[in-house]
N, C-alpha and C positions, 0 to 999 in steps of 0.2 A: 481366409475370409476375404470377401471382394467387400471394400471399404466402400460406406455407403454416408459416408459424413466428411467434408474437405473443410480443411481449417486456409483463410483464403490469407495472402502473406503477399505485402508490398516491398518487390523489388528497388530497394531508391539507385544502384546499382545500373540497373534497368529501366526504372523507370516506368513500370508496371505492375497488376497485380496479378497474381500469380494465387492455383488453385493447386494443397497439397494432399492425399488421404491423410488421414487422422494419422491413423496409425505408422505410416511411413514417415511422418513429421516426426512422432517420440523420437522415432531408433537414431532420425538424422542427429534430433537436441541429448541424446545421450551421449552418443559420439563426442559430442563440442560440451557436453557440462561435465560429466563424473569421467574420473580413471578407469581406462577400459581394462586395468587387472587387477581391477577389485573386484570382491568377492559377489556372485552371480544374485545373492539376495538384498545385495547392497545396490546393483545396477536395477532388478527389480523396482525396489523402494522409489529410487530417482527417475523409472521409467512411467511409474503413477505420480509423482508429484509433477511432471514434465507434462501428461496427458491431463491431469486437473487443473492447472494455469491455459493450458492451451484452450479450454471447454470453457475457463472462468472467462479469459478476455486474450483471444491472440492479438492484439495492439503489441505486446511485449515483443512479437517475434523481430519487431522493425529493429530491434540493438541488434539484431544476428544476422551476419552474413552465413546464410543456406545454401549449403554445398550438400549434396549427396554423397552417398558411404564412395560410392566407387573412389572418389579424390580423396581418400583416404589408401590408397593402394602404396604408394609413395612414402608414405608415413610410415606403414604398418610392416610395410615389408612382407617378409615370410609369414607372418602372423595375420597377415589381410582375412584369411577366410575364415580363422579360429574366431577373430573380432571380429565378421560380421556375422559367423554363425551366433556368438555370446550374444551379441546386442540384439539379435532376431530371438532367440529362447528368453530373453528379459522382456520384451515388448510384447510377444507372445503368449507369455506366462500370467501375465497382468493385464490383457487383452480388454478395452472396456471398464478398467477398473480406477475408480478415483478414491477425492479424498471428500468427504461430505460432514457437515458440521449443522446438526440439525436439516438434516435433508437438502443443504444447500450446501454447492461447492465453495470450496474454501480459495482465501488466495496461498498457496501451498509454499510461505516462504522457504529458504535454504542459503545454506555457505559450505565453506570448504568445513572451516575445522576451529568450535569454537572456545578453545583453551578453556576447558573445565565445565563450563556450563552455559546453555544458550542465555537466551534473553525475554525481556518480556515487550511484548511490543508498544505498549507506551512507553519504553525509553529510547526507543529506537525514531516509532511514529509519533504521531498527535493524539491518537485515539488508541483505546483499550481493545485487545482481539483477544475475544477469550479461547481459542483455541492454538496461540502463539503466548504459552505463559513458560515459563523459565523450567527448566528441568537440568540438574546438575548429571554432567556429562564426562567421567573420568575414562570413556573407550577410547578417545581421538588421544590421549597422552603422548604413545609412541609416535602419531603423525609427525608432521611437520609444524612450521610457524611458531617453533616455541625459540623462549628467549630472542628473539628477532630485533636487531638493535641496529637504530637509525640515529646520527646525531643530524644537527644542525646547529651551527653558529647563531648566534645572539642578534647579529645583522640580518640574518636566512629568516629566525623566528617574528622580528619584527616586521619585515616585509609580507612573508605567508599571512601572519595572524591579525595584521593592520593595528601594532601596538607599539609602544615604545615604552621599552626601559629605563629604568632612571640614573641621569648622569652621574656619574663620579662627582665629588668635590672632597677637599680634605675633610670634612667633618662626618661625610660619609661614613657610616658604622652599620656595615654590613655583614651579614650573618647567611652560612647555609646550611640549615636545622641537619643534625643529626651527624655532619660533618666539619662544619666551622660555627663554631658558638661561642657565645660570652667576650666578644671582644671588648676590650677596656684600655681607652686612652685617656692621657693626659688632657689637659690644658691646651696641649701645643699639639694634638693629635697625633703624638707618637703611641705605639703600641707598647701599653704595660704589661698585658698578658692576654693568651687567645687559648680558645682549645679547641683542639683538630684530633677530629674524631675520638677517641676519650681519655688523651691527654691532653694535658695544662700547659703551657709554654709560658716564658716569658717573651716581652719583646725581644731581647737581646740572643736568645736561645733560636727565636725563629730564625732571626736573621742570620746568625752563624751556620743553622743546620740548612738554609733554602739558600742560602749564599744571596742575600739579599744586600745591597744597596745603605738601606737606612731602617730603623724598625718606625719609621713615620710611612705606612703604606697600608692601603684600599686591599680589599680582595673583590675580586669582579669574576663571575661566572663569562668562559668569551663562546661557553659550547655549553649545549643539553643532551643528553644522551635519553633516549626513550626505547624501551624494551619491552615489547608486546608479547603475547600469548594467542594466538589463535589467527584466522583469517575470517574476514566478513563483518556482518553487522549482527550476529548472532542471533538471526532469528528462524525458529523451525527446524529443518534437518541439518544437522551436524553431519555433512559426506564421509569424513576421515571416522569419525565415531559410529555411524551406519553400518561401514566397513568393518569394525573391528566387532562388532553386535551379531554381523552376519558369520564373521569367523565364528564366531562365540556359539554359533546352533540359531540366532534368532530367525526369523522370517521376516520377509520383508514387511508382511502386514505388525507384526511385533514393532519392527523398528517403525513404522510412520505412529504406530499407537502411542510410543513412548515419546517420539518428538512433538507430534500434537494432541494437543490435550481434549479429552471428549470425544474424538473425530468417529466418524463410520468409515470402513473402509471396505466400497460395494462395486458392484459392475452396476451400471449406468443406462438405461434407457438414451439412446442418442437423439438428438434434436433430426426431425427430416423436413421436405417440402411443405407436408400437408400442415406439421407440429415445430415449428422452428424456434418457437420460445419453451419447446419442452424441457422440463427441470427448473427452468426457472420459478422465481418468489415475487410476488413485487407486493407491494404494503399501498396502497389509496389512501389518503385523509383527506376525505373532506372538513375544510375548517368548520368551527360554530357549531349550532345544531343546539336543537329545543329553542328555554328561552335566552341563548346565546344567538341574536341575529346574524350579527357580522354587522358590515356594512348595508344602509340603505338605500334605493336608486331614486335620484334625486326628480326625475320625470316619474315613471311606472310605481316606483314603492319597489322595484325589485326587491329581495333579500339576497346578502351574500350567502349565508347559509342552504337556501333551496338550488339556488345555481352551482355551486360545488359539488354537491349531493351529488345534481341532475347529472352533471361531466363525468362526475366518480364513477357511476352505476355503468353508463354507458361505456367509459373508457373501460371498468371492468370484463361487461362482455365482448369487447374486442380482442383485451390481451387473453382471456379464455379461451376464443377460440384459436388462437394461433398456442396453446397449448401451456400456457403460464398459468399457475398456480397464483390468484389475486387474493388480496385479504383487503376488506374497509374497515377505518378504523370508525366508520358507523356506518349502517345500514338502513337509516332511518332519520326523523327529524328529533333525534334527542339530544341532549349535550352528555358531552362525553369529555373529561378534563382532560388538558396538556400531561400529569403524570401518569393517568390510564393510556392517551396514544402512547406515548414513550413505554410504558411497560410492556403494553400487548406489542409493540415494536420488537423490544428487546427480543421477548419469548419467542414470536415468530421468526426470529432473524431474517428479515428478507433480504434478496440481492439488493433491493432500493424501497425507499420510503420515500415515498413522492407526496406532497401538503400541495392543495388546494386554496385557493383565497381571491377575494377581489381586494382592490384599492379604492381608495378615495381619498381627495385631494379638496379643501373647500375650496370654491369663487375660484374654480381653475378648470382649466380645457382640456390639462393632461391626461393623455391617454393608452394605450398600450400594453401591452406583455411585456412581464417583467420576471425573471428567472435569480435567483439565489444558491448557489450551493457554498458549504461550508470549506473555511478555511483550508487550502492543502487536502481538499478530498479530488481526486484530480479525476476520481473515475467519475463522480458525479459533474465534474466538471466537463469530460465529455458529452455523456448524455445531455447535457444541457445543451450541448451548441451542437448535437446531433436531432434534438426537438427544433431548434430554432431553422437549422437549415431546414428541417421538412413544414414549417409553419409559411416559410418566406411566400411560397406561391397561390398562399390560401386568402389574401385580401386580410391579413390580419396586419395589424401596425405592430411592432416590434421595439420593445426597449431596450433587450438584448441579455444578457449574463453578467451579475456579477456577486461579489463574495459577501455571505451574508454572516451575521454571529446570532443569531434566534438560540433561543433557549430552547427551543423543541431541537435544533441543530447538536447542542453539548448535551443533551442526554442521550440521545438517540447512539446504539454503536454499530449501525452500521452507513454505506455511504445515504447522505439526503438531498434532495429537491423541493425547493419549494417556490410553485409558481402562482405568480400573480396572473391572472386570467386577461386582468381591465379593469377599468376606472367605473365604478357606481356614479361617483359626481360626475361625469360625463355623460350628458344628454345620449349624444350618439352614438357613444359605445355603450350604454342602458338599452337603445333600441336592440340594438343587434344581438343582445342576450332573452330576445322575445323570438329571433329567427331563427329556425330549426336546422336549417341549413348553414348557418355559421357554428352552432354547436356543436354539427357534423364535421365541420373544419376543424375546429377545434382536436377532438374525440382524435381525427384521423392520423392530423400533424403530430400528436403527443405517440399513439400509433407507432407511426411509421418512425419517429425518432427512435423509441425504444426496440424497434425491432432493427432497427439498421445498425443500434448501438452495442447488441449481441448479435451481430452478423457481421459486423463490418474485418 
């Protein structure tokens, strides 16, 4: 197949960006993520989750230094051609095919190996993914990373953790559940009896049997020993457990169905020149609507409610014709409540839910756009300052990005935006929402942000 889609990959190395075929990018990120003598439906698996993150947002590839198979010659030895013919019949074999969750690409978590069972992604993230929900995993057993035991000192844990332990004094009567308990001293803080592990001592008994000093004595932990099970942040594909699925007879579509939950697993219509946002979701809301005004302009009577609309509509047939899939979360001058956007939000999943609004400010001059995304949503956090840099050059005044808590933000699950247009109580940012040609600015900068923010 002559690759007709390049996923575009910043050299810092270099100092450059750099243009690569789609599909020659997987085989390189297979090489460098999964064991190349795992089992051929297990490299499959990992060669569709590698090609739906790259299609979701290549920003990730800037963690990887990108070498080409050939610099694997050295490595590989004798075995060079056998591993690049495997990684070519995995890439091959799953040619165009992703991971889609409600007709929208997923972010296609993965780890090595995740000791019994993955995880669910609110305990890992800040937000609920309903297609990263926990599924108990007893394939990866024979892997690695099990019993995996690290100590550190009590000075090491206080430094790392930023905590401090509580000092000794003789009246100290300390205890380590299930190993030292029920200490009991005197008056004079000598030890009358302890028990260590599920015998009873007396003081006099310890101190004979530990060759102890005085039975007047502290016990103090000077180490922690911690013994883990698995590798990663357990979410999504289990590699070492994929592997053992695929010995088992599974496929590799079997295996991404059981690690995420609900998913479709399809070959892909690829984004081109003419359709560059194709596949993509995106969610409009205009705020207000009926008799929910919004804000109103303190010269003209504007309404905030008809100017959101007016952007909405408009910004709609732009991202359409660049091949985006739009939804509004009204179409008209009605109200529509906060837990109906959020609901048709949910259902639709879009890649982004973008909210509409003006400001106003009373007996104030203030003016400007003003951008919000949610706490630790980092993708929205992009897009925001990928709008803003395409807004700079349009005569708009800019307040800039920053982190908002809205309640249409906590219900909402997937990433959100929500931009302040401009000030109603501003005289002269009221006019400029009467000029056809600043709404074209508008319309254009939000545009070009979105489209540079899945291309970039």
């Amino acid at each position: 197949m002559k690759d007709c889609f390049y996923i575009n990959y910043y050299d810092e190395k270099n100092n450059k960006e750099m243009e690569w075929p789609l599909e020659e990018m997987v085989g390189i990120l297979l090489a460098l993520e999964m064991d190349i003598d795992f089992h051929i439906e297990a490299l499959k698996a990992q060669a569709v989750v590698i090609r739906t993150n790259l299609l979701k947002d290549s920003q990730s590839l800037r963690d990887y230094d990108i070498k080409p198979l050939v610099s694997y010659k050295d490595i590989w030895g004798a075995k060079y051609d056998i591993n690049v013919e495997k990684i070519n019949r995995a890439v091959k074999g799953t040619e165009g095919v992703a991971i889609l969750f409600k007709d929208k690409l997923i972010y296609a978590k993965y780890h090595a190996l995740c000791g019994g069972s993955t995880e669910n992604a609110e305990n890992v993230m800040d937000n609920q993914v309903t297609y990263l929900r926990r599924v108990l995993c007893d394939h990866c057993i024979e892997g690695p990373y099990w019993n995996n035991e690290k100590e550190f000192s009590t000075e090491e844990l206080e430094q790392l953790l930023d905590i401090q332990f509580p000092n000794i004094d003789g009246d100290y009567k300390s205890e380590i559940l299930n190993f030292v308990e029920d200490i009991e001293k005197d008056s004079y803080g000598r030890v009358k009896s302890i028990k260590i592990g599920k015998k009873i001592f007396s003081g006099n008994e310890a101190l004979e049997l530990l060759d102890l000093n005085s039975t007047r004595f502290n016990i103090y932990p000077t180490g922690i020993r911690f013994i883990s099970n698995g590798m990663g942040h357990g979410l999504g594909l289990c590699q070492w457990g994929a592997n053992a699925m695929a010995q088992g007879g599974s496929t590799f579509v079997e295996i991404l169905e059981y690690y995420y939950t609900g998913v479709d697993i399809e070959k892909i219509r690829l984004p081109s020149i003419k359709n560059p946002l194709l596949g993509r979701i995106i969610m409009i809301d205009p705020g207000h609507g009926g008799d929910d005004l919004g804000h109103k302009g303190v010269e003209l009577g504007l309404l905030e409610k008809d100017i959101v609309l007016e952007i909405a509509v408009k910004l709609k047939e732009k991202l359409e014709e660049l091949g985006a899939v739009v939804y509004l979360t009204r179409d008209g001058d009605k109200k529509v409540s906060i837990n109906e956007r959020v609901e048709k939000a949910n259902r639709i999943y879009p890649d982004f839910f973008i909210s509409l609004h003006m400001d106003y400010f009373t007996n104030s001059n203030v003016k400007g756009l003003e951008m919000f995304h949610f706490r630790n949503d980092m993708d929205s956090n992009r897009l925001g300052k990928s709008i803003l840099k395409n807004l700079r050059d349009k005569e708009i005044f800019l307040k800039g990005l920053k982190e908002g808590n809205f309640y249409i933000f906590r219900g909402i699950n997937v990433s959100s935006l929500l931009i302040e247009l401009g000030y109603l109580s501003n005289i002269e940012e009221e006019l400029k929402f009467k000029d056809e040609n600043h709404i074209k600015s508008l319309v254009n900068g939000i545009e070009k942000g979105i489209l540079e923010h899945f291309n970039h």
